[in-house]
N, C-alpha and C positions, 0 to 999 in steps of 0.2 A: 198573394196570401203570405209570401214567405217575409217580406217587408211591413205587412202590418203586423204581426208577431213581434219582429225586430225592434217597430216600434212602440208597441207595446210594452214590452220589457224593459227598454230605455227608458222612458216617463217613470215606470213603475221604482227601478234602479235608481235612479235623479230624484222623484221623490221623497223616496226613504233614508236618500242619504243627506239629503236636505231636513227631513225632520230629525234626525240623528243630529246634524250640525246642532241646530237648534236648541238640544238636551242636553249637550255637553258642552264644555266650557277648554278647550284644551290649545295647544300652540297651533298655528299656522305660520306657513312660507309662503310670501308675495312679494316677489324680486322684480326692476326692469330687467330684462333679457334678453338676447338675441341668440336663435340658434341654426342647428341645421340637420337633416337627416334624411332619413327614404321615406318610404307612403307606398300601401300597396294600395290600389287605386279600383275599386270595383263597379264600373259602370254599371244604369239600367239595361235593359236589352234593346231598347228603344234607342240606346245609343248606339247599335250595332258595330261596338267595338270592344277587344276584348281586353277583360282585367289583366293590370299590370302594375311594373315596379315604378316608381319614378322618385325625384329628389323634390325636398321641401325645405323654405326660410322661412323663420317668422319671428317674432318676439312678443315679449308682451312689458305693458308700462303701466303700473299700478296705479288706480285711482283711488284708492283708501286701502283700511288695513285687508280687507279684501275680494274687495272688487278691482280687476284689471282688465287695460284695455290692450286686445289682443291682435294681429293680422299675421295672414298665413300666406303662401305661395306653392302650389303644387305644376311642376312641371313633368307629365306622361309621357315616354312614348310606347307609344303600342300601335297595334293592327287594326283594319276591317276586317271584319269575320264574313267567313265566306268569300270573299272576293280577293284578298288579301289586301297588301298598299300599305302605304304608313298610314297613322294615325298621331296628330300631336295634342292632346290635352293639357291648356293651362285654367290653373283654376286661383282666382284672389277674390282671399276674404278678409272682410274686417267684424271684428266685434267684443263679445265681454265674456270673461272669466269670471267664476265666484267660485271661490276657496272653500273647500269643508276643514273640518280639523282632521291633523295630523291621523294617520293610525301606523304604527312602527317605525316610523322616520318618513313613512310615504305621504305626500302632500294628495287628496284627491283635488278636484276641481269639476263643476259642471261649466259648458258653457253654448253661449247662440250667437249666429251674428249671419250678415249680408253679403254677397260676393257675387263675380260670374263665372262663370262656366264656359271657355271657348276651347270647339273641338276643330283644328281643320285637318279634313281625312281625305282619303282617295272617294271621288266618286260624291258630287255635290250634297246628295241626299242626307249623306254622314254626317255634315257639318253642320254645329252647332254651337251657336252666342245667346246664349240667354242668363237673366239675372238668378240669384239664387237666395235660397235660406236654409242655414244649416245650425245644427244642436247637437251635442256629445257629449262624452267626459271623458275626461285624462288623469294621467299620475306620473309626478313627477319626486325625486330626490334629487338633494343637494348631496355631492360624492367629495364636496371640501368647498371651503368658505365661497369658490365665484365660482367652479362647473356643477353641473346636473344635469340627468336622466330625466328623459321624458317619454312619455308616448298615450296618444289620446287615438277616438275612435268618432269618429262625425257623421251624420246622416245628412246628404246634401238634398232638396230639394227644388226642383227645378220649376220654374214659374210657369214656362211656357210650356212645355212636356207635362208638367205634373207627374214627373217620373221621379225615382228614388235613388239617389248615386249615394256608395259608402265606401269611407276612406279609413286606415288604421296606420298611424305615422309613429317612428320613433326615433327620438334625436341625441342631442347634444347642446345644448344652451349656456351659453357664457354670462351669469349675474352681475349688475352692476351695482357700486353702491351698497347702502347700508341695508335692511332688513325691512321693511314696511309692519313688518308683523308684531313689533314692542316699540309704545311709545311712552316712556313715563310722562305719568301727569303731575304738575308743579303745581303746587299752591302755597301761597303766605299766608293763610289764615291755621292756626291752632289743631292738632289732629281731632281733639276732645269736641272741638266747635266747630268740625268743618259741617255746611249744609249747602243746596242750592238754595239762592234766594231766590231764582226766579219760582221755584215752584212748590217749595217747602220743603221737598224732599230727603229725607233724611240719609245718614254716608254710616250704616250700622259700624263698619269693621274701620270708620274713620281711615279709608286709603284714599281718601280724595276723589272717587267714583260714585256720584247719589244711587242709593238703591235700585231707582227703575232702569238703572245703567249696567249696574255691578251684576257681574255675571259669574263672578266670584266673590261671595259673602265673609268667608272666614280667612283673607288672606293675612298673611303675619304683620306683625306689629313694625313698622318700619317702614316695610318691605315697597321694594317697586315695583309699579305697578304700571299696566297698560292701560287702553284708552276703555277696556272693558274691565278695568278693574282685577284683573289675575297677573297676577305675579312674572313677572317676565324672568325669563331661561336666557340670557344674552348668550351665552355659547353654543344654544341648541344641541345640548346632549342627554335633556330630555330630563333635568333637576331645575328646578328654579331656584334665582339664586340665595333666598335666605336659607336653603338647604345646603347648596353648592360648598365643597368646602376645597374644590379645585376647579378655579372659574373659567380657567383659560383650556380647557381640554377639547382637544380636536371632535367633528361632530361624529367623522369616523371610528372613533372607537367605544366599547361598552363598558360602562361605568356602572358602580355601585352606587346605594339608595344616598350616597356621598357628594355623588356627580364626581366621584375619582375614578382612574381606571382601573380598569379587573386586569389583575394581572395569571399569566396562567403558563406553566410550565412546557417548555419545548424542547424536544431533543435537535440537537443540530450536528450532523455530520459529514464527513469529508473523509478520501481515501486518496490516495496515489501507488499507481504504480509504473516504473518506470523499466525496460526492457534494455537488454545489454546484446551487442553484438558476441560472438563466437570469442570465449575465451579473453575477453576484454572487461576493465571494469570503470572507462570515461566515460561522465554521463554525456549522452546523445544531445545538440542544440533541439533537438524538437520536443523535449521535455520539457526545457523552459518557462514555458506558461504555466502546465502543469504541477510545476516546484513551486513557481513563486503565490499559486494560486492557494497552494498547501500552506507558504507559507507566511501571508495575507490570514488565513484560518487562525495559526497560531500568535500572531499578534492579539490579532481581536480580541482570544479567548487568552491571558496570558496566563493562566493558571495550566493550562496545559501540560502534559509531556507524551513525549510521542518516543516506540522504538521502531524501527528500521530494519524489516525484515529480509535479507538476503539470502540467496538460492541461486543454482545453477541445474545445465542439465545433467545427463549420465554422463555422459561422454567423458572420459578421462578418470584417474582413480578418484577417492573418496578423499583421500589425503591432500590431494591438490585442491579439490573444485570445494572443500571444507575453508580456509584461506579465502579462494577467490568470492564468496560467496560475501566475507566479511570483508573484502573488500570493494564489491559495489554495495554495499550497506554502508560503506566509512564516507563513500566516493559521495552520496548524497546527502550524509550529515554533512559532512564540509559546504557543500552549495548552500545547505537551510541556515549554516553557521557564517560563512565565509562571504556570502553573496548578500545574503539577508538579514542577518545580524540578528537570527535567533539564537538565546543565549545554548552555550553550550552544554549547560546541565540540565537543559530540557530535552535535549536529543540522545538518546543511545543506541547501538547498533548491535543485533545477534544476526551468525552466518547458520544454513542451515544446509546447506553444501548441499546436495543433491537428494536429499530424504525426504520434501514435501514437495514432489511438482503439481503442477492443477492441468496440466496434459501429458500423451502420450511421447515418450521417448525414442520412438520407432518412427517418426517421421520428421524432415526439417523444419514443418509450422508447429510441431510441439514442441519441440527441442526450444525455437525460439520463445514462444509461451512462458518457458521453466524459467528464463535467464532472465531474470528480476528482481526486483524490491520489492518490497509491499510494503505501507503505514496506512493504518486506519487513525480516525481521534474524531473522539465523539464526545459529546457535552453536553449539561441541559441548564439549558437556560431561562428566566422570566423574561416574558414577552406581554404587551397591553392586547389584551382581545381585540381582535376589531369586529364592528358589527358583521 
């Protein structure tokens, strides 16, 4: 019962997103690719083994703008139930992909195709080699020009059981190649006069696509155009390009009605603090990183300036540890200055001798706490959105 539900709503799903294809007219992604990832693997019970994790290959190689031809590789291991044992499940298939259009940068896809099914388990009766037929959909994004995310859902059908196997994989796929999804169409004939002669068919928006083809009517004047006549996006950042007026922009980031990108305000900061032994004010080698990493910060942002807060504990009067305090505050401008070649009028130093500690003075892990620098530097800066 619980599998004709399942399938039921899969047909239902795959329909509707099928006639949705159909009513709209928008970009798709059909790449050759090769990838790889896990599958969680959910046998019939007639398999008498139990669901599990396992690893998957596959790729797929486009036969138009899109339709592609697809093959999979599932490798399981699991158990017999009830008796225990291992259990090894391999399953290959081969077959076909059809691409819906795009919705938020996610590519869906339905698809079916042929394979077997070989189980060898403990205890003869478990094992099982039969052919198979399987159907699902998936969804995949492109996370930069050649890798993407994927992950589809398949209902296997076994020939010889008539049993219901269902698998849900998610990978990693490496694109090859150019795009299958825009192809401009070239012709030497006049925009004003172009027609099919084979059928009379008239080209309304004259982009070189006859009407019973054009599946975009009103595309701009110029403009290129794919094999269904809509305006190709070569950057896939979701502007096409007689709109585009930054063509080459990553498909990762979010762009205005421009095809430029949004840019949007960020705070960025960074702190140091660095700790002093008893009465002493050389900075420690194990700071180091922590310096240079400060002062990497202040390169970056050169508008910066930063002061250098020094402090000590109680211990000794107010009149000495006043002094020492601006002296491990000098002792680290010199290293941002001296080591790093930040300019010297971006750095200044106050002593605060024993009047702000952030612990208690009654023990020797607070004492050590107190015997420090402090610099904060905070900034805000424009950064490109990403999706």
């Amino acid at each position: 019962m619980l599998h004709k539900k399942m399938f039921s709503t899969l047909v239902l799903l795959i329909a509707s997103l099928l006639f949705t294809s159909l009513l709209q007219a928008q970009e798709y992604e059909n790449s050759a690719n090769i990838g790889f990832g896990g599958v969680a693997y959910f046998a019939d019970s007639v398999r008498n083994i139990d669901d599990d994790l396992g690893l998957v290959i596959g790729g797929e190689l486009p036969l138009s703008t899109r339709w592609s031809f697809a093959t999979d590789y599932y490798s399981v291991k699991s158990d017999v139930k009830f008796i225990g044992g291992d259990a090894d499940l391999d399953f290959l298939r081969f077959g076909f992909n059809y691409h819906l259009n795009q919705t938020n940068g996610w590519q869906p896809y339905v698809g079916f195709g042929w394979g077997n099914v070989d189980v060898d388990a403990a205890g003869i009766l478990n094992d099982a080699d039969e052919d198979t037929f399987d159907f699902g959909l998936g969804m995949k994004r492109m996370i930069n020009d050649n890798w993407l995310v994927r992950g589809d859902y398949k209902i296997i059908r076994g020939m010889d059981t008539n049993k219901w196997d269902n698998a849900i994989s998610v990978g990693l796929s490496y694109a090859f190649g150019s795009r299958s999804r825009s192809t401009p169409v070239a012709s030497n004939t006049p925009a004003a006069t172009r027609t099919t002669a084979a059928t009379g068919d008239g080209d309304s928006d004259n982009d070189g696509v006859p009407n019973s083809r054009d599946a975009c009517r009103n595309t701009a004047a110029g403009a290129s155009v794919d094999s269904r006549g809509c305006e190709i996006d070569s950057d896939r950042d979701g502007v096409v390009d007689s709109r585009d007026n930054c063509p080459d922009t990553s498909m990762n980031l979010s762009v205005d009605a421009n095809g430029c990108p949004i840019l949007e305000l960020t705070q960025r900061r960074i702190e140091l603090q660095v700790n002093f032994d008893y009465d002493r004010s050389e900075v420690k080698a194990e700071y180091d990183e922590e310096i240079a990493e400060f002062a990497g910060f202040m390169e970056e942002y050169g508008n910066t300036n930063v002061v250098i807060e020094g402090h000590t504990d109680s211990r000794g009067s107010n009149a000495y540890n006043q002094p020492l305090s601006e002296r491990r505050a000098n002792a680290v401008r010199d290293e941002l200055v001296n080591e790093y070649d930040i300019e010297a009028n971006r750095v200044s130093t106050v002593g605060y001798g024993e009047s702000r500690p952030v612990a208690t003075n009654d023990t020797d892990e607070g004492r050590a706490q107190n015997r420090r620098i402090e610099a904060v530097l905070s900034v805000e800066v424009e950064e490109q959105r990403r999706r």
